[in-house]
Every structure is written in C-alpha cells, then in structure tokens.
TIMI-2910 file (N, C-alpha, C, CB; in pm, 1 decimal, decimal comma, always signed):
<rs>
+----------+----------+----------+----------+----------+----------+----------+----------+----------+----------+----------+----------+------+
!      n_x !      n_y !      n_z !     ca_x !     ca_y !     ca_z !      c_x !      c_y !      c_z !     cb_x !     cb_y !     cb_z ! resn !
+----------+----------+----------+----------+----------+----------+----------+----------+----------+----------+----------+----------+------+
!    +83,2 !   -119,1 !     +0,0 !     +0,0 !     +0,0 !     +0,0 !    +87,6 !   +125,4 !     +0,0 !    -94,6 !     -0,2 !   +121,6 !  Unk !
!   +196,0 !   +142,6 !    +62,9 !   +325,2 !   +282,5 !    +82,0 !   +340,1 !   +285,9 !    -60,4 !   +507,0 !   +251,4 !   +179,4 !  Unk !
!   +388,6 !   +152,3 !    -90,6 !   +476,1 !   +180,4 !   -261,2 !   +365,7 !   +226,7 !   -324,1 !   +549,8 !    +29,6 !   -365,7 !  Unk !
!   +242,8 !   +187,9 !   -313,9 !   +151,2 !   +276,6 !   -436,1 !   +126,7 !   +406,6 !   -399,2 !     +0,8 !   +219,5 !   -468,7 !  Unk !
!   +132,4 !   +468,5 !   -304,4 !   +130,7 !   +604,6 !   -263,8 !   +227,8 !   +677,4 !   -236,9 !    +73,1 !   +619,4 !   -177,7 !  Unk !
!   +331,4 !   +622,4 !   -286,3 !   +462,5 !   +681,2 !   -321,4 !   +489,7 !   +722,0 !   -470,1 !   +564,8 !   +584,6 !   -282,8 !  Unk !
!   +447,2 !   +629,4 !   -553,0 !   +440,8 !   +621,7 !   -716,5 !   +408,1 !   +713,0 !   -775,2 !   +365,4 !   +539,0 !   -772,7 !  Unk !
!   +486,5 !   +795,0 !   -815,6 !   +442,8 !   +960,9 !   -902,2 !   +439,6 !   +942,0 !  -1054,2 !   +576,2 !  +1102,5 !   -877,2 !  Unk !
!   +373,4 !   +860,0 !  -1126,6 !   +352,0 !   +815,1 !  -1237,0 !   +231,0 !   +909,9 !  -1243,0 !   +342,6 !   +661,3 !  -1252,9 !  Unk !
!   +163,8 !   +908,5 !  -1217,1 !    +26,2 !   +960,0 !  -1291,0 !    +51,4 !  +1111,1 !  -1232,5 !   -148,3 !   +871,4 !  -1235,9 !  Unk !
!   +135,0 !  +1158,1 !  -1165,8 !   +130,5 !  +1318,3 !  -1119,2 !   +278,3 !  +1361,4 !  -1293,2 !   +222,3 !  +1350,3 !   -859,4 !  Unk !
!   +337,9 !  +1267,0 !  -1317,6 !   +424,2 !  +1333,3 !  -1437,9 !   +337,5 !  +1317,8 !  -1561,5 !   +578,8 !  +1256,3 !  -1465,1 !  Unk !
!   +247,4 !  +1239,6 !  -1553,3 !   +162,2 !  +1261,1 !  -1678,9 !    +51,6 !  +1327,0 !  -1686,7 !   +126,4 !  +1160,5 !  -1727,1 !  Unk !
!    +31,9 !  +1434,4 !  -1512,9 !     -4,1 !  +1552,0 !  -1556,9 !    +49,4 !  +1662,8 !  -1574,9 !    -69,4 !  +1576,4 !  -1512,2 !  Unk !
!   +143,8 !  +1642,9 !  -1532,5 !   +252,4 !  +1754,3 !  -1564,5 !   +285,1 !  +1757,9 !  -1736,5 !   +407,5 !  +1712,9 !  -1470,6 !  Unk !
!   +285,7 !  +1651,7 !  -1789,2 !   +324,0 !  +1624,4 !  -1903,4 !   +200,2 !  +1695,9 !  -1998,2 !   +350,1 !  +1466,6 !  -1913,2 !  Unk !
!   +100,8 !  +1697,0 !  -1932,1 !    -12,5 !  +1761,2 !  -2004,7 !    -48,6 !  +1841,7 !  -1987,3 !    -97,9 !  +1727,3 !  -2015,7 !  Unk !
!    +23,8 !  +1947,7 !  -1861,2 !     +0,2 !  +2073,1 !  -1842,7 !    +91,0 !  +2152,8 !  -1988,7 !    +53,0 !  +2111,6 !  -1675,8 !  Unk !
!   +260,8 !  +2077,6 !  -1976,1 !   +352,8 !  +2165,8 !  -2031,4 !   +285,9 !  +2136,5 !  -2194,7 !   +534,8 !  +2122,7 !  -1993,2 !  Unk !
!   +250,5 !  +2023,9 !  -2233,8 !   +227,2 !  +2053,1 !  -2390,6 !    +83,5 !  +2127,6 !  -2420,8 !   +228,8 !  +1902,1 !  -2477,7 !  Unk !
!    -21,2 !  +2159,7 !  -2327,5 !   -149,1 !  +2240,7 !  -2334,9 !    -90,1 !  +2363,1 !  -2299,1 !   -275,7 !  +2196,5 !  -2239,3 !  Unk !
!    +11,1 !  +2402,8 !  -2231,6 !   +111,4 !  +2544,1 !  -2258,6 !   +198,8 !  +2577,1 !  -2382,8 !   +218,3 !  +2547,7 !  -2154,2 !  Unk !
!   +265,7 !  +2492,0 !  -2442,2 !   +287,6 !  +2480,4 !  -2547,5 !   +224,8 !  +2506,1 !  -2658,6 !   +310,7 !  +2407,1 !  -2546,2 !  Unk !
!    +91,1 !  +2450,3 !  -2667,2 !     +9,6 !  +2448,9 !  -2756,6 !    -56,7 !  +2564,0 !  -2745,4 !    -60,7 !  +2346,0 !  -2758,1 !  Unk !
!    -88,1 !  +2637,5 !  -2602,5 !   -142,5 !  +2765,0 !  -2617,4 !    -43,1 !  +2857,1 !  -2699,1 !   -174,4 !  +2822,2 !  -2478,7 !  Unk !
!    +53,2 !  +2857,2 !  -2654,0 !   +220,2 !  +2944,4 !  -2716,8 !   +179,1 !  +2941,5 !  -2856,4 !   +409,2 !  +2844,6 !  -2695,1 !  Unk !
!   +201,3 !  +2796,1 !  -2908,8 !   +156,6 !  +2833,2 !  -3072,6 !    +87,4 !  +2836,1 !  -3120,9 !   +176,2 !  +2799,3 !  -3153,8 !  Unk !
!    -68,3 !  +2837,5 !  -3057,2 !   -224,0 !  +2952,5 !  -3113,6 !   -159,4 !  +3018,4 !  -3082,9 !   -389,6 !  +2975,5 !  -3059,0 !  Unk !
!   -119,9 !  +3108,6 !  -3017,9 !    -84,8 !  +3254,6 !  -2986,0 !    -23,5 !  +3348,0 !  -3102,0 !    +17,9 !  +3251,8 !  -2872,2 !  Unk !
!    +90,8 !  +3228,1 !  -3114,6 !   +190,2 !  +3285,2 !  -3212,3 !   +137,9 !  +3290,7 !  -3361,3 !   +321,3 !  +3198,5 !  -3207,8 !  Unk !
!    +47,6 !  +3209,8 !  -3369,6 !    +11,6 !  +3186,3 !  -3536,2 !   -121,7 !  +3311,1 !  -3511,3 !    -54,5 !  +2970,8 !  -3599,8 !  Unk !
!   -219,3 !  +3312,4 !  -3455,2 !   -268,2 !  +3434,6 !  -3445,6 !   -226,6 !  +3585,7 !  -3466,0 !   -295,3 !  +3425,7 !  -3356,5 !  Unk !
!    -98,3 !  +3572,5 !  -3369,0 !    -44,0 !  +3694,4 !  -3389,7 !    +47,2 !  +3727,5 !  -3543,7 !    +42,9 !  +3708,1 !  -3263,8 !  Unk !
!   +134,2 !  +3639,5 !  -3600,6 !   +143,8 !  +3601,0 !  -3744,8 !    +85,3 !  +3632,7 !  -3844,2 !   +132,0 !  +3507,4 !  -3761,7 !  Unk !
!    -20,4 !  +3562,5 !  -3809,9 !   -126,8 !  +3591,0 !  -3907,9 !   -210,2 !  +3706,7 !  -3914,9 !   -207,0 !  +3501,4 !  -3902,0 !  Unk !
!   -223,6 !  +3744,8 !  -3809,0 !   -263,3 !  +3889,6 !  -3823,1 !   -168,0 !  +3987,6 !  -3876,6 !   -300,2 !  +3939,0 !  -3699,1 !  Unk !
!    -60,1 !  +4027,1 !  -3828,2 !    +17,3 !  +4120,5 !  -3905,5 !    +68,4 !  +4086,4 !  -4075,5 !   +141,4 !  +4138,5 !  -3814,1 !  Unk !
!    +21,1 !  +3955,1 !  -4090,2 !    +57,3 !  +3889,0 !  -4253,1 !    -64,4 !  +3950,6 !  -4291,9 !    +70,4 !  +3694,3 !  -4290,7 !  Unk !
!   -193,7 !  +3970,5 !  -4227,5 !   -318,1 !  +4047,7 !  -4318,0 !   -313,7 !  +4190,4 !  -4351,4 !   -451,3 !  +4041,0 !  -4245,9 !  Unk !
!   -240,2 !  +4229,6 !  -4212,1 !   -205,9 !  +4400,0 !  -4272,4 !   -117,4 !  +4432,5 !  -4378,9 !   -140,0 !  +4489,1 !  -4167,7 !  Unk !
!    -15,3 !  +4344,7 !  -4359,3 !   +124,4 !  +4332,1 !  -4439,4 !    +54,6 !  +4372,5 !  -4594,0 !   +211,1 !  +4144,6 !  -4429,1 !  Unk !
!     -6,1 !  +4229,5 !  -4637,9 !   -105,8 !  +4179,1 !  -4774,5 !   -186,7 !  +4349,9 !  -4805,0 !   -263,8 !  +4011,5 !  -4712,6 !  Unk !
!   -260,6 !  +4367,9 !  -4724,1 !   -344,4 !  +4493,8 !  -4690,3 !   -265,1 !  +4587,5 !  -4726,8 !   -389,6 !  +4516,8 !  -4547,4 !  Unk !
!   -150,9 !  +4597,0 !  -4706,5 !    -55,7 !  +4755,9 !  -4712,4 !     +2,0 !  +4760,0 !  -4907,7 !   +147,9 !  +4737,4 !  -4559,1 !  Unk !
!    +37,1 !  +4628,4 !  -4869,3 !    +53,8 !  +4568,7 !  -5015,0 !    -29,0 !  +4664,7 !  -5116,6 !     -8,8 !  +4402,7 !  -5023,5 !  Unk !
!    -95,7 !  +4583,9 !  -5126,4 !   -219,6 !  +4603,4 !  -5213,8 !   -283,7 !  +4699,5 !  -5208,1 !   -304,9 !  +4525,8 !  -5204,4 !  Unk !
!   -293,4 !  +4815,1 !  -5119,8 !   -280,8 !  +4976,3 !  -5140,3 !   -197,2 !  +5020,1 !  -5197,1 !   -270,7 !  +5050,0 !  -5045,9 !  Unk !
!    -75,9 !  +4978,8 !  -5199,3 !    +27,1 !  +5037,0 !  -5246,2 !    +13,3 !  +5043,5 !  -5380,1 !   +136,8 !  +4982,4 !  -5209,0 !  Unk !
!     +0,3 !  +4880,4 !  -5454,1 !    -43,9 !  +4868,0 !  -5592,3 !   -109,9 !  +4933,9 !  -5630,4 !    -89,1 !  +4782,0 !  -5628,4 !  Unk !
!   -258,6 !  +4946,1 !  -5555,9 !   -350,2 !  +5026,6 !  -5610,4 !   -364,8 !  +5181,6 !  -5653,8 !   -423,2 !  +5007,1 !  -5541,9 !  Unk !
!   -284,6 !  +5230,8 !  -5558,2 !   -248,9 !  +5398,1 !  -5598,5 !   -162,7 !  +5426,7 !  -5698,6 !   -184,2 !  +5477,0 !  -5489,1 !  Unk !
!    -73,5 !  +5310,8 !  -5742,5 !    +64,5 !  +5310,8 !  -5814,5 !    -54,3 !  +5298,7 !  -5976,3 !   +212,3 !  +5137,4 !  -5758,1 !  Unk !
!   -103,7 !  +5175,3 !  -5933,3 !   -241,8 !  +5101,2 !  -6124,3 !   -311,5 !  +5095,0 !  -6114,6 !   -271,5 !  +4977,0 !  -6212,8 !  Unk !
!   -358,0 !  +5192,3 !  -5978,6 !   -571,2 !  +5156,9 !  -5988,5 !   -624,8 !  +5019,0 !  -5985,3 !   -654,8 !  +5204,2 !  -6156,2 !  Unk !
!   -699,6 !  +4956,0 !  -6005,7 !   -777,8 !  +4866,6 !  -5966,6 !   -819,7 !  +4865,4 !  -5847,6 !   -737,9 !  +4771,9 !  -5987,4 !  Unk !
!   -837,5 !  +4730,0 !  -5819,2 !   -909,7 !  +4647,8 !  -5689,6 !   -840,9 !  +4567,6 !  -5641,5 !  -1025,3 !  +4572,2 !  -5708,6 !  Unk !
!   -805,1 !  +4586,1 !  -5484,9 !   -774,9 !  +4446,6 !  -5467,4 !   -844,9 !  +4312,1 !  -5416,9 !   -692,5 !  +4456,1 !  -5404,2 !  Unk !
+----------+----------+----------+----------+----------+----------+----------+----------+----------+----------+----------+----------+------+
</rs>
C-alpha cells in the first residue's frame, strides 16, 4: 500500500499535459499573432499597388 502512494507516475503525466497544453497555447498565440500582421502586411501591399495602377484588390 506505501509503494503505491509513493508512485508519481500519474502526477508526471499531468505535468506532461500541463507543459504541452502550454505549449500548444504558445503556438495559437503565435500563429494568431502572425497571421494577423501577414493580413495588414497583404493589406498595405495592395494599397500600395492600387495607388501606383488603380484597380481592386
């Protein structure tokens, strides 16, 4: 009965699932933030064109 309540097996495999659900928040984060400034980027772009040859973008 000690040895099984000594056994930290199931406390590292929550740990193990804290650090990669932190992880995984990190890179939503990062691809959000990415991707948002890649829409303005595109956006700035394509004003630029447009004042230079008219059209649409």
């Amino acid at each position: 009965m000690r040895r099984h309540l000594l056994r930290d097996t199931g406390a590292s495999a929550v740990e193990y699932g804290l650090l990669i659900a932190g992880v995984a928040a990190l890179i939503v984060a990062a691809i959000f933030f990415v991707g948002r400034n890649n829409a303005n980027n595109f956006q700035d772009a394509c004003e630029a064109i447009l004042t230079q040859q008219g059209g649409s973008c």
